[in-house]
Structures are given as C-alpha cells and as structure tokens.
PLY file of the C-alpha trace (Angstrom):
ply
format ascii 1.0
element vertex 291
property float x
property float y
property float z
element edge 290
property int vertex1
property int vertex2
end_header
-0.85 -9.75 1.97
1.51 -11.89 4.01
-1.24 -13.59 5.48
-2.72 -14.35 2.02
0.48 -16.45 0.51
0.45 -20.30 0.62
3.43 -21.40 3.30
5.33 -23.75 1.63
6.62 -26.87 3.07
9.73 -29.00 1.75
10.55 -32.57 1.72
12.61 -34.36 4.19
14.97 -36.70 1.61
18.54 -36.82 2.43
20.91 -34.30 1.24
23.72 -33.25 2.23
24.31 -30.26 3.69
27.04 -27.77 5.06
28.59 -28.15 8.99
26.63 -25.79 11.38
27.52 -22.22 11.58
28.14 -20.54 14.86
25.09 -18.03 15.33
25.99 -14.33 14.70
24.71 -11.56 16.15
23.41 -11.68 19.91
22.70 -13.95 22.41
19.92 -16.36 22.09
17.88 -14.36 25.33
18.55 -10.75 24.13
17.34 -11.46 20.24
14.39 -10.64 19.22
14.69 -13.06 16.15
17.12 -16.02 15.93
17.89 -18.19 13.21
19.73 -21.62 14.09
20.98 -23.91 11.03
18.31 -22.57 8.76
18.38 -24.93 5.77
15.72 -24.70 2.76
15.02 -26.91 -0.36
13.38 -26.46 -3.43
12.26 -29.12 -5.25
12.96 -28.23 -9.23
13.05 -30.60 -12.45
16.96 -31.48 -11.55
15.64 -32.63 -8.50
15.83 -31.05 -5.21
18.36 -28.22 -4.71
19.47 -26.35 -1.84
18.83 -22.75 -1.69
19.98 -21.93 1.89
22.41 -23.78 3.83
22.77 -24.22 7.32
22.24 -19.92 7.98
23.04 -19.06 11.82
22.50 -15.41 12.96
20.34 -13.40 15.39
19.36 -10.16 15.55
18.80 -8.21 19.04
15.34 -6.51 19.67
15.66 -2.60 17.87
18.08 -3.47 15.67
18.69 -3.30 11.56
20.21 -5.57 10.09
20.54 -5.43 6.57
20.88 -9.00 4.28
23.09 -8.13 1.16
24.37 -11.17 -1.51
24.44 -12.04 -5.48
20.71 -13.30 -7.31
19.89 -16.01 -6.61
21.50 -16.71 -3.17
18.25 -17.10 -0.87
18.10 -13.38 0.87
14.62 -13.42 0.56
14.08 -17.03 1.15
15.62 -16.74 4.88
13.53 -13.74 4.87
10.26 -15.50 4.00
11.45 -17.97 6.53
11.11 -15.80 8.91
8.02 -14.30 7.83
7.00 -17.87 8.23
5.99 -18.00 4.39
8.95 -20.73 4.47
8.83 -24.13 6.48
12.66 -24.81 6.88
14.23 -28.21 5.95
16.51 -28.39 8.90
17.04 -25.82 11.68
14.74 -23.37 12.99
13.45 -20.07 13.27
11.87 -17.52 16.26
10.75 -14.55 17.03
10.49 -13.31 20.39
11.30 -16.83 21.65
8.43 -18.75 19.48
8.59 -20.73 16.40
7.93 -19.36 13.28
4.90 -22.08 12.00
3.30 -19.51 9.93
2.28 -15.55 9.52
1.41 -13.57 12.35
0.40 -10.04 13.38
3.57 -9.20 15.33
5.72 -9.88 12.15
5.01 -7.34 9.18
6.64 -7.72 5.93
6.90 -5.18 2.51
7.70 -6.88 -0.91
9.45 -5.06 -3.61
6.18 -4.11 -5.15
3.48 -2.78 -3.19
0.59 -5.25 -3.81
-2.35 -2.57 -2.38
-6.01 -3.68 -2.84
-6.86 -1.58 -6.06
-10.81 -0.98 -5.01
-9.53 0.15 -1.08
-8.71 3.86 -0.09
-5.10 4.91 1.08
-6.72 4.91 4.69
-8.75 1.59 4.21
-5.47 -0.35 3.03
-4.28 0.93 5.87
-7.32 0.02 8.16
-7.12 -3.12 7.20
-4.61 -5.14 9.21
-6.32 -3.73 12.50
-9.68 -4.36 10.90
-8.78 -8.14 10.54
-7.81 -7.99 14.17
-11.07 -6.99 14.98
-10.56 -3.34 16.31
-13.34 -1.17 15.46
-13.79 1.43 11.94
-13.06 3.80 14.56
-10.16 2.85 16.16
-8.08 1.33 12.57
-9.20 5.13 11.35
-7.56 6.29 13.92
-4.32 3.87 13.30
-4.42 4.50 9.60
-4.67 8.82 9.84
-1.94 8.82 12.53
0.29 6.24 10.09
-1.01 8.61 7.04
0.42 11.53 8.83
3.52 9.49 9.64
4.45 8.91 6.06
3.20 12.46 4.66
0.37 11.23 2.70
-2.41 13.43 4.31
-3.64 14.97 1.09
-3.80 11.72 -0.20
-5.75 9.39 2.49
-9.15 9.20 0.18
-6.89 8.31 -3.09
-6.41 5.07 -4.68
-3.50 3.15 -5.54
-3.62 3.95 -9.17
-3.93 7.44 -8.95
-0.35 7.43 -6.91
3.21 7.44 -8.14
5.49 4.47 -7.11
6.84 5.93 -4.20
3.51 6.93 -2.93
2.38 3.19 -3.08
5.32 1.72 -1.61
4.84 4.65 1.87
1.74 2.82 2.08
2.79 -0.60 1.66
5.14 0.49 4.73
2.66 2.25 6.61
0.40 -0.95 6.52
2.84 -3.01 7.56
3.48 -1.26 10.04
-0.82 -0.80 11.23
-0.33 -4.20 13.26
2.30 -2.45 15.40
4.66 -5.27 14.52
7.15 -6.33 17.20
9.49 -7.04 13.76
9.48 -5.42 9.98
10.68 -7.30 6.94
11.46 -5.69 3.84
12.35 -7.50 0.76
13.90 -4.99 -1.52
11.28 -2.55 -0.79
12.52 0.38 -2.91
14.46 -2.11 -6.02
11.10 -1.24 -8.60
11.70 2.61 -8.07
14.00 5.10 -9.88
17.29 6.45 -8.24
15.89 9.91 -7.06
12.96 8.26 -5.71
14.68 5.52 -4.19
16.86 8.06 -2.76
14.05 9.84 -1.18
12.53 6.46 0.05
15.86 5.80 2.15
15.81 8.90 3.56
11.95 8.59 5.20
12.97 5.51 6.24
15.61 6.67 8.13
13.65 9.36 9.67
10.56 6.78 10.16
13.10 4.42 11.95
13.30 7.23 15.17
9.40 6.62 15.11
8.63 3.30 14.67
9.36 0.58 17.85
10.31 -2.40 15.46
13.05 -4.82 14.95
14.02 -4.71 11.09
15.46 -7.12 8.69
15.89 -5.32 5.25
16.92 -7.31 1.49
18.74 -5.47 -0.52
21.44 -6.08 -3.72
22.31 -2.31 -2.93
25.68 -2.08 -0.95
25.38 2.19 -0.80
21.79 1.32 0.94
22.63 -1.47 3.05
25.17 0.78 5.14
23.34 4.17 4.68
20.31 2.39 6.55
21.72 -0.83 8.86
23.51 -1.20 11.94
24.88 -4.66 10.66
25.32 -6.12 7.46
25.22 -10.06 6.54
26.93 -10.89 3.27
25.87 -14.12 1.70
27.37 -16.53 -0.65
26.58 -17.78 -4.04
24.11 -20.60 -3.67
23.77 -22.43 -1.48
23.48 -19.23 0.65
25.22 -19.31 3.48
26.62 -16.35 5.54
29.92 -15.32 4.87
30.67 -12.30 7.13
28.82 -10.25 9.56
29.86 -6.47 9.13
28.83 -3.96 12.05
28.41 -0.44 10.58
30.08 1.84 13.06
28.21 4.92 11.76
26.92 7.62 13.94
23.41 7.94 13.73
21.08 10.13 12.45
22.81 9.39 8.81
22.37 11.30 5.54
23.37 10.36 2.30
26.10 12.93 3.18
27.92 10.12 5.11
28.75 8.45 1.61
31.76 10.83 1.17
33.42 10.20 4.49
36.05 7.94 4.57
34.88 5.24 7.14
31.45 4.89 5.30
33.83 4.35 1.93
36.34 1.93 3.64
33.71 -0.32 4.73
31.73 -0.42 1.23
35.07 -1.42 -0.36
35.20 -4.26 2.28
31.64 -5.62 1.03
32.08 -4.75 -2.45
35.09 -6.97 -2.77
33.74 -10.04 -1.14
30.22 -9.48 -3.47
32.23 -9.37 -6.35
34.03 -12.32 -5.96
30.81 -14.54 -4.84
28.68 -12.95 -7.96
31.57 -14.42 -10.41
30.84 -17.49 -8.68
27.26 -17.45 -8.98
27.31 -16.02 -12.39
30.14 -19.49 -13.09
26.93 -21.30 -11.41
24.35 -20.29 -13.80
26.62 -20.77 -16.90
27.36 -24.24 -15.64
23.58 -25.50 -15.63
0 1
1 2
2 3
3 4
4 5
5 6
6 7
7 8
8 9
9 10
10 11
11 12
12 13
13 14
14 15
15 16
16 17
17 18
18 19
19 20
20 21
21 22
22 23
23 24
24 25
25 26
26 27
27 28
28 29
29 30
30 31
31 32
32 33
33 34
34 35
35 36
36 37
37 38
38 39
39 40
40 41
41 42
42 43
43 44
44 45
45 46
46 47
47 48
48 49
49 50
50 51
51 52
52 53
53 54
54 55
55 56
56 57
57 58
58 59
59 60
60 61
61 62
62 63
63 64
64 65
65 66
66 67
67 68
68 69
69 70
70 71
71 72
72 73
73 74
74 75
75 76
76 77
77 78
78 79
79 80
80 81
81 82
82 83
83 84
84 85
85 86
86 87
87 88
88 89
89 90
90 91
91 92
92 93
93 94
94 95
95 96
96 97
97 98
98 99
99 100
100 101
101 102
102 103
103 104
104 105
105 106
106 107
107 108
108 109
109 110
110 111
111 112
112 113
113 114
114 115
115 116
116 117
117 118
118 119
119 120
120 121
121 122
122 123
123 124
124 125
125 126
126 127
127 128
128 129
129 130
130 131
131 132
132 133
133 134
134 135
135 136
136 137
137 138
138 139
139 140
140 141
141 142
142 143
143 144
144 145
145 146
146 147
147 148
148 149
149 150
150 151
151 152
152 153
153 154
154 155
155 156
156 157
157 158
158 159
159 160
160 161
161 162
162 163
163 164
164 165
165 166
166 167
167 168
168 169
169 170
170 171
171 172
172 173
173 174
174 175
175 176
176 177
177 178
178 179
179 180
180 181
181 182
182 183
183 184
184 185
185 186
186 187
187 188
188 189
189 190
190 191
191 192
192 193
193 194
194 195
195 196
196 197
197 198
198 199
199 200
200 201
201 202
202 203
203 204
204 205
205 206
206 207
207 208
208 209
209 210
210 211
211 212
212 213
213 214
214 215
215 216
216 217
217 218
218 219
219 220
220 221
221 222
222 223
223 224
224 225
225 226
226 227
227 228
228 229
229 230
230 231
231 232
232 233
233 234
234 235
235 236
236 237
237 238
238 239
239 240
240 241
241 242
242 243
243 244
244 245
245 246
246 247
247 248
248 249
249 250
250 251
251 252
252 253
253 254
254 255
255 256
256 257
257 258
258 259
259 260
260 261
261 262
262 263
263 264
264 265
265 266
266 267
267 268
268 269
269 270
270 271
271 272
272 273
273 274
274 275
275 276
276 277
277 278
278 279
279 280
280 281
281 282
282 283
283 284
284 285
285 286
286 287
287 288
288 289
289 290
C-alpha cells in the first residue's frame, strides 16, 4: 500500500522555524536511519503551519525505537517522512546512507488499519510485495507460507480478509510488510483500532516476532505501557510544532513480558514519560482551544 499513496511535497515560503537540534541516537555511520533538522509544512486555510520542527535523531541498524507524543504532534508525519510518503521542508532524511525521495522495497510500513486487498487470499496479500518485485508464484508462495507460519495463520492462508477478526488482519498487514525482507519496519499505531486483550496479544507476537525478523523498527504509538514493553528507546515529542523533547533508553532485559509492568524500574521510567506527556498534552489541548 505504501507504494500506492501520493508523496506529498510542501512549499518553500519563509517561515520561521526552531534552532537545530543536536541528533540523538547514534552516530551518523552506525545508523541505519538518520534524521537531520527534519522540518514539515502543511499548507491549511490559516495558511501554512508547521507540523514538525527541526526533528534530529538516528536510530542504529537492529534497533526499536519507539515515537510516543500528544495528537496532533507529527509522530506519524516524521514517520511518513521516512517512509518517504513526506518530502521534508528543510532537513533531510536516510536510510542506509540514501535519501529518502520516495517508497522503496527495503522500507516496509503498517498503518493502524490493515488496508488488505479484499478480493486477494491471506497468502496472495502476502505474495504480493515479492510478486511486484518480480520473483516468481513459486518463490513469493514460498515467502508468503514461511511468513504465514511465522505469524500462526496456517489454517487460515486460503481465507479472506473479511472472514478474519481484527487481529488476524493486522498479523497479515505485518507479515506483508515484512515479504520485501525490509532492511527497516514502520509501524504507525499498528494495534490503536484493536481491543485491550487483543492488543495485548498483538504486543506479545511482536515481541516474539522481533527475535525472528532482521529489521530496524520505528513504532507510533500514544501508548506509554507499549512503548517501553516493546522499545529499546523512547522519543517523547512536544505539542505542535513537534519537536523532540527527550530521548529515554529503556534499560530492560530482554525477552520482556507484560510481567515486567510490575517491577519497579519498568514503573519508574513510565512515571518519567507520563509526566512530561501530561504536561505537553495540556499544552496541546490549550492549542486546540486557542484556534
């Protein structure tokens, strides 16, 4: 589907914008994605707004890094930047050391709802990334079963979409994304549609899938409890304009199970985010009253 969205491309009138950040994260030669003084506007009635301001981080190859904020602060537009759905303002964008001009097969991305083609099998949704690269019905079978297997679908490879519950949709929404054996994953609130046990359930495969898969991962999320069950770093942004406000390592041992909620490090460090969220959705809640 990424390939199927329109990239968008912004203006280039004068605004002012925020004093560069210092990049976060790794150095520029060990990261597998980096983003340098990432700035995006939208162009609205008002006039043109900034939704992301001057953003600075990196993220080394293998790594999670989870991007938490308040609505409306442009999580997923620095994601779709990446994705290059986004053409930045200012700054730039790479992965693996090349500008991000547009989608490509190396870079897979999940949306919060699953967007399967309705007429296509589990296994020919699946197929179909490798199919577009031109590998044979054979070989993308071959993909698809093993991915099928992967994500515990295997009595279901012949269904379709409709015929599967919410959580079943969004496995395969991973599992395709993950067909083009992407060098990174992007997930924009991937499980935020489903219902608390399910979502629960989701985190959990994708915690075990993580062991499996050989992917750099960038995941959106409002969820604070999900951000630190699943990443190894969290970015907290600010009320629009987004920028990043702090850049939290989570110092959890690995493999993690929603057991680790209880323990007292895991509930130190969500009362460290939770407190600097708070305070920035007041301010973008002030924001939207103020329009």
């Amino acid at each position: 589907m990424v390939a199927m969205m329109a990239i968008r491309r912004r203006s280039k009138a004068a605004l002012t914008l925020a004093s560069p950040q210092p990049v976060m994260g790794s150095q520029p030669n060990e990261a597998a994605i980096s983003v340098s003084d990432l700035s995006i506007v939208f162009d609205t009635a008002r006039g043109e707004v900034i939704a992301v301001d001057r953003v600075s981080f990196s993220v080394t190859r293998g790594e999670f890094v989870c991007i938490v904020g308040p609505s409306g602060c442009g999580k997923s537009t620095v994601l779709n930047a990446i994705a290059g759905l986004e053409m930045p303002y200012e700054g730039a964008v790479t992965v693996d050391g090349r500008p991000m001009r547009g989608p490509r097969p190396d870079v897979g991305m999940v949306f919060q709802q699953p967007h399967l083609f309705p007429w296509k099998s589990v296994r020919r949704n699946i197929a179909h990334g490798p199919r577009m690269l031109g590998k044979s019905a054979k070989d993308a079978g071959a993909i698809a079963d093993g991915l099928i297997e992967m994500i515990g679908l295997t009595r279901f490879a012949d269904a379709y979409p409709h015929t599967l519950s919410g959580g079943m949709q969004q496995r395969v929404a991973i599992a395709r994304a993950l067909a083009n054996q992407p060098r990174v994953l992007l997930m924009d609130e991937p499980f935020g549609a489903l219902d608390a046990q399910t979502r629960t359930v989701m985190q959990d495969n994708l915690l075990a899938l993580r062991s499996r898969i050989n992917a750099t991962v960038v995941f959106v999320t409002h969820d604070i409890d999900e951000a630190i069950l699943l990443a190894d770093r969290v970015l907290i942004m600010s009320a629009g304009p987004g920028r990043i406000l702090r850049d939290l390592a989570v110092d959890l041992p690995r493999p993690r199970s929603h057991a680790i909620m209880l323990e007292p490090p895991y509930l130190a460090l969500k009362k460290d985010c939770l407190d600097l969220i708070r305070t920035e959705g007041q301010r973008a809640f002030d924001q939207a009253r103020e329009r």
